[in-house]
C-alpha positions as CSV (number, residue, x, y, z in Angstrom):
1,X,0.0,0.0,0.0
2,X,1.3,3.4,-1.1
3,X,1.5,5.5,2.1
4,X,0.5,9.6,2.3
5,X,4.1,10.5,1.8
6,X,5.2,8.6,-1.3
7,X,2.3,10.3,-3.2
8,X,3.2,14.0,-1.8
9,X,6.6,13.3,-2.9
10,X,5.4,12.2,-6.7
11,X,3.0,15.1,-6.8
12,X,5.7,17.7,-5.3
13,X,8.3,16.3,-8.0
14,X,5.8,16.5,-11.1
15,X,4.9,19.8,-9.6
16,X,0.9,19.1,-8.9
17,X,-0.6,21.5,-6.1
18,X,-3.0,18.2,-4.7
19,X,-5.1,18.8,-2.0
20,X,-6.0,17.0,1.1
21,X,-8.8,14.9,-1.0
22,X,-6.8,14.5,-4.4
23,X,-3.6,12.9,-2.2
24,X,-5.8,10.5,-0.9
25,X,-8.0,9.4,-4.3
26,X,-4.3,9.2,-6.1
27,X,-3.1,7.0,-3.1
28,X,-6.5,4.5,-3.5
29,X,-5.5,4.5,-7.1
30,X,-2.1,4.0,-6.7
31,X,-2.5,1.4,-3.9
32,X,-4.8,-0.4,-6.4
33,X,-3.4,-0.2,-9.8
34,X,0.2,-2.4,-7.2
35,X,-1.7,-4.5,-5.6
36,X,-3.0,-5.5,-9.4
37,X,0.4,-6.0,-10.6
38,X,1.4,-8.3,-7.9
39,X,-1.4,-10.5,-8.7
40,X,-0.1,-10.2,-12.4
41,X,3.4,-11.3,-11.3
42,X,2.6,-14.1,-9.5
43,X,0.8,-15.7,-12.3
44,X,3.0,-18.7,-14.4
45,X,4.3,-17.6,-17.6
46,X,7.4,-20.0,-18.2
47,X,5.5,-22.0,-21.0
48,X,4.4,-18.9,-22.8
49,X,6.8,-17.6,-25.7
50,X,6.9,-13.7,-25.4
51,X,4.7,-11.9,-28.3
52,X,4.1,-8.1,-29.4
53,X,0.6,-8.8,-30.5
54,X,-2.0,-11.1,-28.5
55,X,-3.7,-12.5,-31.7
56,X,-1.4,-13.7,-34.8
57,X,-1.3,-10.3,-36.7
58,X,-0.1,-10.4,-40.8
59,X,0.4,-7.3,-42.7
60,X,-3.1,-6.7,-43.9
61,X,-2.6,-4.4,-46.1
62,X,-2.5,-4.8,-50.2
63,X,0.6,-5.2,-52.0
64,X,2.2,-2.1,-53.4
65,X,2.6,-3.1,-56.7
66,X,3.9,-0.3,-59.8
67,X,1.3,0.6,-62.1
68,X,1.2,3.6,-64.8
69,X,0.0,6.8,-63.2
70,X,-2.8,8.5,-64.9
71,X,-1.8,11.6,-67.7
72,X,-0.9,14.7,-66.9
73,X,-4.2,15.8,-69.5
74,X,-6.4,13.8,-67.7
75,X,-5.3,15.2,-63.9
76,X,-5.2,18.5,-65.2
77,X,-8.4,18.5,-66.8
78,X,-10.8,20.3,-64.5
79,X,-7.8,22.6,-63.0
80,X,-9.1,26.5,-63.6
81,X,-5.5,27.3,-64.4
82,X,-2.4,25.0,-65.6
83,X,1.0,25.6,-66.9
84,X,3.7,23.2,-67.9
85,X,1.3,20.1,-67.3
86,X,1.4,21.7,-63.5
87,X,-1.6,22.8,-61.8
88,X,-1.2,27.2,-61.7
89,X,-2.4,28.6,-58.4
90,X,-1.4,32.0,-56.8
91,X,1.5,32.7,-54.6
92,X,0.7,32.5,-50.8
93,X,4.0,33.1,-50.0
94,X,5.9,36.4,-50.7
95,X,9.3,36.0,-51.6
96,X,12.8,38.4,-50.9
């Protein structure tokens, strides 16, 4: 169990101004969120293999495989303004 201290000395170092009632709800919290983790630790795990992902993950996305892109025509065809197969738009930026 986390005592009154140890969570006055957290709050002072991440520089929380807790009061009277917040010290106490963080050291019920606190208190819990160990005691949960020791019943974690004590559970067997020497037959499990480590894994990153609980369930048996693949890469689930398509294939990236190279195709033609479209023409520059047909991209360009609804632009109000082109130049040099590049779609023409006014200067946001003001240069020196």
């Amino acid at each position: 169990m986390i005592d009154r201290e140890t969570v006055e000395n957290v709050s002072k170092l991440a520089r929380l101004g807790l009061n009277d009632q917040e010290i106490e709800m963080y050291r019920e919290q606190l208190s819990s969120i160990l005691d949960n983790i020791r019943i974690l630790q004590e559970a067997d795990v020497s037959g499990i293999s480590p894994t990153v992902h609980a369930s048996r993950l693949t890469n689930v996305t398509r294939s990236d495989n190279p195709r033609p892109s479209y023409p520059p025509e047909v991209m360009l065809a609804n632009a109000p303004d082109q130049e040099d197969n590049s779609l023409k738009v006014n200067a946001v930026l003001e240069g020196e």
